[in-house]
C-alpha positions in Angstrom: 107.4 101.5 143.9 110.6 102.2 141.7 108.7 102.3 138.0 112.4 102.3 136.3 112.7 99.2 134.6 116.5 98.2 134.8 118.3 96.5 132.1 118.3 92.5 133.6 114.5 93.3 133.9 114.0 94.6 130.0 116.0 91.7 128.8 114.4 89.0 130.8 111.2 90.2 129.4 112.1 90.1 126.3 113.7 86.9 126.1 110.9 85.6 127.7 108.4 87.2 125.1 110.5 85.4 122.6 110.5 82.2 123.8 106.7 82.6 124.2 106.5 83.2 120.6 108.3 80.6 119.5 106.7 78.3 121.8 103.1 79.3 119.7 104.2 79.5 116.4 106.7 76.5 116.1 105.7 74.7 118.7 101.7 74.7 118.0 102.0 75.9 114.8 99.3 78.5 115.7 99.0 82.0 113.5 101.1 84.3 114.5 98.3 86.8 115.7 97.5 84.6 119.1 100.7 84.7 120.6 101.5 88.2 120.0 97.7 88.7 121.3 98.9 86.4 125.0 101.8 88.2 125.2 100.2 91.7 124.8 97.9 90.2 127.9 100.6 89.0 130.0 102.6 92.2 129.5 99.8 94.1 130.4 99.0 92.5 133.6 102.7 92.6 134.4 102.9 96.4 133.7 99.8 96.5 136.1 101.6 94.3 139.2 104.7 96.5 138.4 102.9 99.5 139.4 102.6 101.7 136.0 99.6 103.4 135.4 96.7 102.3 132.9 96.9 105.6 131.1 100.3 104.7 130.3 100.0 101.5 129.0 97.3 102.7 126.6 99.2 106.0 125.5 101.9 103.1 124.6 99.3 101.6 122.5 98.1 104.1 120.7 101.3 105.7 119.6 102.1 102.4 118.3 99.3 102.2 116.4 99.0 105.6 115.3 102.0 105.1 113.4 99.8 102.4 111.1 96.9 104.6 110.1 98.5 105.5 106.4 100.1 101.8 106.0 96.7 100.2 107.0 95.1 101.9 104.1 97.6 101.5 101.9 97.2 97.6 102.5 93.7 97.9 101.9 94.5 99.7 98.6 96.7 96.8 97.5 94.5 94.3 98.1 91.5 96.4 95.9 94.6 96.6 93.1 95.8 92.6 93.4 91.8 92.4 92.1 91.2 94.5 89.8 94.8 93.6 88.2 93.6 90.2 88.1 90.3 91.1 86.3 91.9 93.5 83.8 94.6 90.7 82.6 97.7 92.5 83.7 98.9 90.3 85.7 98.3 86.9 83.6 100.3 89.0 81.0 103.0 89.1 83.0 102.8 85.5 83.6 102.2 84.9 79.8 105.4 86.9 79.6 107.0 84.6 82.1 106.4 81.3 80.3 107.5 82.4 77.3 111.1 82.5 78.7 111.3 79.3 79.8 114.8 77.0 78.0 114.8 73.2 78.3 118.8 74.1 77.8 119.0 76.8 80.3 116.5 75.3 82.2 117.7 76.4 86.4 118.3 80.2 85.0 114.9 80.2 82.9 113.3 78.8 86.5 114.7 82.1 88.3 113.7 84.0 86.1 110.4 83.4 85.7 109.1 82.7 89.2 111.0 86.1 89.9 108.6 87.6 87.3 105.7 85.7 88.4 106.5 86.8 92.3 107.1 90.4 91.0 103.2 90.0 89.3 101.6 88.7 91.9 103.7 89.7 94.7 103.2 86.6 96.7 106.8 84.5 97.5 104.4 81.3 99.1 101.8 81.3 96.1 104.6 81.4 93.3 106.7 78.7 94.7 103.3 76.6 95.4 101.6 77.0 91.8 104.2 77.8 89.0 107.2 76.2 91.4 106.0 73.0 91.4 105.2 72.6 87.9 108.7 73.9 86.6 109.9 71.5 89.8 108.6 68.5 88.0 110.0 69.5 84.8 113.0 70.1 86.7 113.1 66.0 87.7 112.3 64.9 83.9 115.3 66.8 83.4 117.4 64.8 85.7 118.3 68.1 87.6 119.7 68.0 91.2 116.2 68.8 93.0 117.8 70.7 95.5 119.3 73.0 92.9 115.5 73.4 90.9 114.2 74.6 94.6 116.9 76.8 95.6 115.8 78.4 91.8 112.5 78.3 92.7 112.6 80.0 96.2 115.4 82.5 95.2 113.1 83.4 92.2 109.6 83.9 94.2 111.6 85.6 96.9 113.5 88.0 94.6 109.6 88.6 93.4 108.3 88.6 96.7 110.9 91.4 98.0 110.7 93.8 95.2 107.1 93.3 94.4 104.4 96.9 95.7 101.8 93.6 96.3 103.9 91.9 98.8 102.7 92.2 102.5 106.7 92.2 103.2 107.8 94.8 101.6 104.4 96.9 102.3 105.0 95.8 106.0 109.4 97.1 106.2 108.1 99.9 104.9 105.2 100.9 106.9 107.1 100.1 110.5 109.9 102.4 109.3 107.4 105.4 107.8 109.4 105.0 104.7 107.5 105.4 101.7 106.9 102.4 99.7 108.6 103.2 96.4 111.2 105.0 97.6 112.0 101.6 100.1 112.0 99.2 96.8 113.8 102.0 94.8 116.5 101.5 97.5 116.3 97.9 97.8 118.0 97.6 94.8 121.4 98.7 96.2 121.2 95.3 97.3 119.2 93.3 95.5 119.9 94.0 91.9 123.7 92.3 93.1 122.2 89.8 94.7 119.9 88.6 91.7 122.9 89.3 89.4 125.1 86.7 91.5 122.1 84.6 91.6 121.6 84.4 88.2 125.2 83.6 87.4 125.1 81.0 90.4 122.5 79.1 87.9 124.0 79.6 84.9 126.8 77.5 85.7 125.6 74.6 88.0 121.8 74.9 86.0 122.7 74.0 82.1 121.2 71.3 80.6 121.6 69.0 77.1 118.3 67.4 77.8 114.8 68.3 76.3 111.7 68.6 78.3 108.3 68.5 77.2 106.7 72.2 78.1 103.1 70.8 77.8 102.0 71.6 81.9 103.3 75.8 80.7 101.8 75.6 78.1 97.9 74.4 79.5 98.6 76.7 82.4 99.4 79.8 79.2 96.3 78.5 77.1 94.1 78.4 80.0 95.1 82.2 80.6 94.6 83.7 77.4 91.5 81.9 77.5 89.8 83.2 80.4 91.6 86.7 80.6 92.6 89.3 78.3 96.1 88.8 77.5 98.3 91.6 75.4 100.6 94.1 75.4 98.1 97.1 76.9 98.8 95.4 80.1 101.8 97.4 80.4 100.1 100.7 81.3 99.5 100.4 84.7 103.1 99.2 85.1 104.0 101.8 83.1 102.1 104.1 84.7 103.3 102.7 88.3 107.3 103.4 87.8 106.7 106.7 86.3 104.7 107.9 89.8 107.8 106.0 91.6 110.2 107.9 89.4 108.4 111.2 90.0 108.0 110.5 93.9 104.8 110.8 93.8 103.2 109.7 97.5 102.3 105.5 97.2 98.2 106.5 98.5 97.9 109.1 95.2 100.0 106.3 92.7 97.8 103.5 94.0 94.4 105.3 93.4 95.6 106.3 90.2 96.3 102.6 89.5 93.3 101.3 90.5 91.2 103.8 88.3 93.5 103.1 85.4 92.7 99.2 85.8 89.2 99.6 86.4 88.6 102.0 83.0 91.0 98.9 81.4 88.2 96.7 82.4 85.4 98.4 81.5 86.8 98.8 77.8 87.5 95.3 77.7 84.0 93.8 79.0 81.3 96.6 78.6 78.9 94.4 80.1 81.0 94.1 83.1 78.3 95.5 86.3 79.1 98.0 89.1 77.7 95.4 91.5 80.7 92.9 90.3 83.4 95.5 90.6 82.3 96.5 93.9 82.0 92.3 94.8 85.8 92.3 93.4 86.8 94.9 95.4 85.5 94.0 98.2 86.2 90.4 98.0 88.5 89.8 95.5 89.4 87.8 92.2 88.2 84.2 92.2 89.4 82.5 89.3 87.2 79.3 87.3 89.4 78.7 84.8 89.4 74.8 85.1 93.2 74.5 84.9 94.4 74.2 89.5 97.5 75.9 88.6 95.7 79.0 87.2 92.9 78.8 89.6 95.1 78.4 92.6 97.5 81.5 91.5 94.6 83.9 90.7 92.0 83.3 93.3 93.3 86.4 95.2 93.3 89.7 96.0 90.4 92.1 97.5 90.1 94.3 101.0 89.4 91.0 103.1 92.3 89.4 101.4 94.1 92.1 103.6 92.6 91.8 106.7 94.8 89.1 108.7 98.1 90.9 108.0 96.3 94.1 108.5 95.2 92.3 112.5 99.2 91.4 113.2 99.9 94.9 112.4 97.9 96.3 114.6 99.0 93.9 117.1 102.3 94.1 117.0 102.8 97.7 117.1 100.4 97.9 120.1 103.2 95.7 121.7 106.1 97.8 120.0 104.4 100.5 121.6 103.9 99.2 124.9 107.4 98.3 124.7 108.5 101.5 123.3 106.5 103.8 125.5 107.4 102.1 128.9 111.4 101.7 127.9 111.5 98.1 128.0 113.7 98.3 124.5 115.4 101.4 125.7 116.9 99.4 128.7 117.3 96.2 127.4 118.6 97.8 124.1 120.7 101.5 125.4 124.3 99.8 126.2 124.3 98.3 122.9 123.0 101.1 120.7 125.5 103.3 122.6 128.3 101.2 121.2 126.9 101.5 117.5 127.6 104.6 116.1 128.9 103.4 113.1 126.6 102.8 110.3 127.9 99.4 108.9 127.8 97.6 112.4 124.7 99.2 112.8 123.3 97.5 109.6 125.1 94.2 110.5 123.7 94.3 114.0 120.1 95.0 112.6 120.4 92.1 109.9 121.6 89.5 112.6 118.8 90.8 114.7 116.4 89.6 112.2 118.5 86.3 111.8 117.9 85.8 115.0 114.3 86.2 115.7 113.8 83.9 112.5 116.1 81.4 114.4 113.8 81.7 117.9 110.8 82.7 116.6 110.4 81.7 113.0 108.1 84.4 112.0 109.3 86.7 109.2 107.0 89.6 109.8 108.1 89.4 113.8 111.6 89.0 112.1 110.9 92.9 110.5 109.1 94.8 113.2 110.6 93.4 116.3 114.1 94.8 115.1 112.2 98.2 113.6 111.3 98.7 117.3 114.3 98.1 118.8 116.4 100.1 116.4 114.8 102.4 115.2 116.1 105.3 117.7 119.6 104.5 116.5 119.3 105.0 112.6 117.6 108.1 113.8 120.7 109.1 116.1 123.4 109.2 113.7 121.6 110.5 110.9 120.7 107.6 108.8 117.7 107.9 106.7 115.1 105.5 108.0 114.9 103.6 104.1 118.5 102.2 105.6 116.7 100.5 108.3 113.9 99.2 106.0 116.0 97.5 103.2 118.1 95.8 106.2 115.1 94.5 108.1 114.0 93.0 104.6 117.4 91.6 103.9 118.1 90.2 107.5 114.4 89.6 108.3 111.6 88.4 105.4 114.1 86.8 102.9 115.7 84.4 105.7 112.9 82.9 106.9 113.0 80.5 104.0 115.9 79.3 105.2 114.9 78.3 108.7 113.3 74.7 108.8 111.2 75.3 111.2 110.3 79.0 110.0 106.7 79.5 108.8 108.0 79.9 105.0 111.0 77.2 105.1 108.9 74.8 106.6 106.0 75.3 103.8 108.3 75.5 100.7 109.7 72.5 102.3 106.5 70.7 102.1 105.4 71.9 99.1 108.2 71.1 97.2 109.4 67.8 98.8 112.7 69.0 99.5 114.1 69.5 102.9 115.5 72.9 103.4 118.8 72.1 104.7 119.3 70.2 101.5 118.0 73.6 98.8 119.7 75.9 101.8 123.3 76.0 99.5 121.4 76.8 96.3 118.6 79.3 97.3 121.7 82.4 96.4 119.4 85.0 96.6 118.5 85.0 99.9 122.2 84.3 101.2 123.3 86.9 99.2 121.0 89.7 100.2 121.9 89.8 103.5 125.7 90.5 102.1 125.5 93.1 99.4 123.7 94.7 102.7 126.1 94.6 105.2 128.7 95.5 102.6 126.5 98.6 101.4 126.5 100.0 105.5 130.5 99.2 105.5 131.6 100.8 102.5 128.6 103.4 102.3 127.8 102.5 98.6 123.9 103.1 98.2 123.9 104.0 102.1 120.7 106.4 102.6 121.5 109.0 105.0 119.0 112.2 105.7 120.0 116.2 104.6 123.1 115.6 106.3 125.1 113.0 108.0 125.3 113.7 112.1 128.6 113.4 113.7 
């Protein structure tokens, strides 16, 4: 039996695995984890009937998953620091920090900013537009302000946050399919995204002014609740501190993590001596759960925690068992070889990788199968002609994770959609920063500006 798969064989697999997926996640709105779990059977059985040997299919497997050992623990590692950030008042500073910049007369370009601030905190795009979104989105109607315009703010703010966030499961997840380091991918990101804000920002400075006064009395329970119940001040800055200067000396994300967590745990400890090992070990384990009394507060910092991790941690390991199934077998080599022949340029490379990610959003509507499926499929190219594989990462994030909102029946347009009361086609226009990434990216592989190659570009 002829084990060679040809190229009308790859593709119709693929396509087919697609359609599968978007049949579970749009069409029964199931998690993510059980279609890519049916299709791993189905594939399997097919690989069986096709004559390929078990061996095979499990050395595809574990390669696949081998390549998620480090990034699993690192995952682990953010959820213990979400936690312990939560309990040592660093992150309710920053939101404190937040508030404090909100302007009744700049009122669109104070909401960007601050959910960007609050997504960068708590590194959670669907949380910040669901807690602190909705309350500046009601200010935002006092105000008379187009409510398309407030959520495009919103989104573009908690997306921005999202992206360049070391919390987010995005950007932990671009980075771990590529074997990029984590800081090094965000320190790179910004070729693209510090434009894209910067346009952003501008965008809402024009169409966002306002004459009108609002009453800040909803920020300012949410603030008083937080100083309350956590300790709020400026000593919060250390582990951020701390944090850049590890990026900025490269040291590895594992070493800058643990150093982290210690740092916030001794921050603790000096701010509630009777705090108990058993409770930090409960936090860590479990993560923060917040009584404050005020829903916005509660509902923001209830978070964090090794379990918190566990169901992004379960995709991961799912979807690189396929990747490597797919890998190992040369599914994605046939289906993908006479198109990465034709790509040996970097910017239609990168453009090819963002609409890749467009397009799985548009079938699938799943942002983290909008960031590994292309990983997989490209990944051999950006290798071929030299590129370093950090290119790969920021375009999977700019074509991949910060789409999705856009896509009404995506998993985060549809639930900003709802939580917001705005239909997406109608906050689509306005959300800048996530029209705008996708640019600044192609533009960066076309003109080489902030382009990451390795040691030395390969003819």
């Amino acid at each position: 039996m002829n084990k060679q798969i040809s190229f009308k064989e790859a593709v119709t697999i693929l396509i087919l695995m697609l359609v599968m997926l978007g049949w579970g996640v749009i069409g029964f709105g199931l998690s993510p984890q059980i279609p890519v779990l049916t299709v791993i059977a189905l594939l399997i059985f097919w690989l069986q009937i096709r004559g390929f040997e078990w061996e095979e299919v499990m050395k595809g497997i574990s390669q696949g998953i081998s390549t998620a050992i480090v990034p699993i623990f690192i995952f682990l590692l953010i959820g213990t620091l979400i936690a312990v950030w939560i309990q040592a008042g660093i992150i309710p500073s920053l939101m404190v920090l937040g508030f404090h910049m909100i302007s009744s007369h700049f009122f669109v370009p104070s909401v960007f900013l601050v959910c960007s601030l609050v997504g960068l905190a708590i590194g959670s795009g669907f949380t910040t537009v669901s807690t602190v979104g909705i309350a500046l989105f009601g200010m935002g109607s006092t105000l008379g302000i187009n409510p398309a315009l407030t959520a495009g703010a919103i989104i573009s703010g908690a997306v921005f946050g999202d992206k360049m966030s070391p919390l987010s499961d995005s950007t932990n997840l671009a980075s771990a399919v590529t074997e990029a380091d984590l800081f090094d991918h965000i320190k790179n990101m910004m070729w693209s995204t510090i434009p894209a804000f910067i346009g952003s920002l501008l965008f809402f400075f024009f169409l966002g002014q306002s004459n009108k006064a609002t009453s800040l009395a909803g920020i300012a329970a949410v603030e008083s609740s937080l100083r309350q119940n956590f300790s709020v001040s400026f000593w919060a800055a250390l582990p951020i501190i701390l944090m850049f200067a590890c990026a900025w000396k490269k040291v590895p994300a594992i070493q800058t993590l643990f150093a982290n967590i210690f740092l916030s745990v001794a921050m603790n400890f000096v701010q509630n001596p009777g705090f108990k090992m058993q409770k930090l070990a409960t936090l860590i384990e479990s993560g923060y759960v917040s009584n404050s009394g005020n829903k916005t507060v509660d509902a923001l910092l209830t978070r964090g925690g090794i379990s918190s991790m566990m169901g992004t941690v379960s995709l991961i390991i799912m979807t690189l068992a396929l990747g490597g199934i797919l890998m190992h077998l040369g599914i994605i080599d046939s289906a993908m070889k006479p198109l990465v022949e034709r790509l040996k340029k970097p910017g239609w490379l990168i453009l090819t990788t963002i609409m890749a990610g467009i397009g799985i959003n548009l079938f699938v509507g799943e942002q983290y199968l909008s960031v590994i499926l292309p990983a997989n499929a490209f990944k051999p190219a950006y290798k071929r002609i030299g590129l370093d594989p950090l290119a790969l990462s920021r375009a999977l994030e700019d074509g991949g994770s910060v789409i999705n909102y856009l896509i009404p029946w995506g998993v985060a347009g549809s639930f900003v959609a709802s939580a917001l009361g705005v239909p997406v086609l109608d906050f689509l226009p306005f959300t800048m920063f996530s029209l705008l990434s996708p640019v600044f990216s192609i533009l960066s592989g076309f003109t080489g500006i902030g382009l990451k190659w390795k040691q030395e570009k390969v003819a």
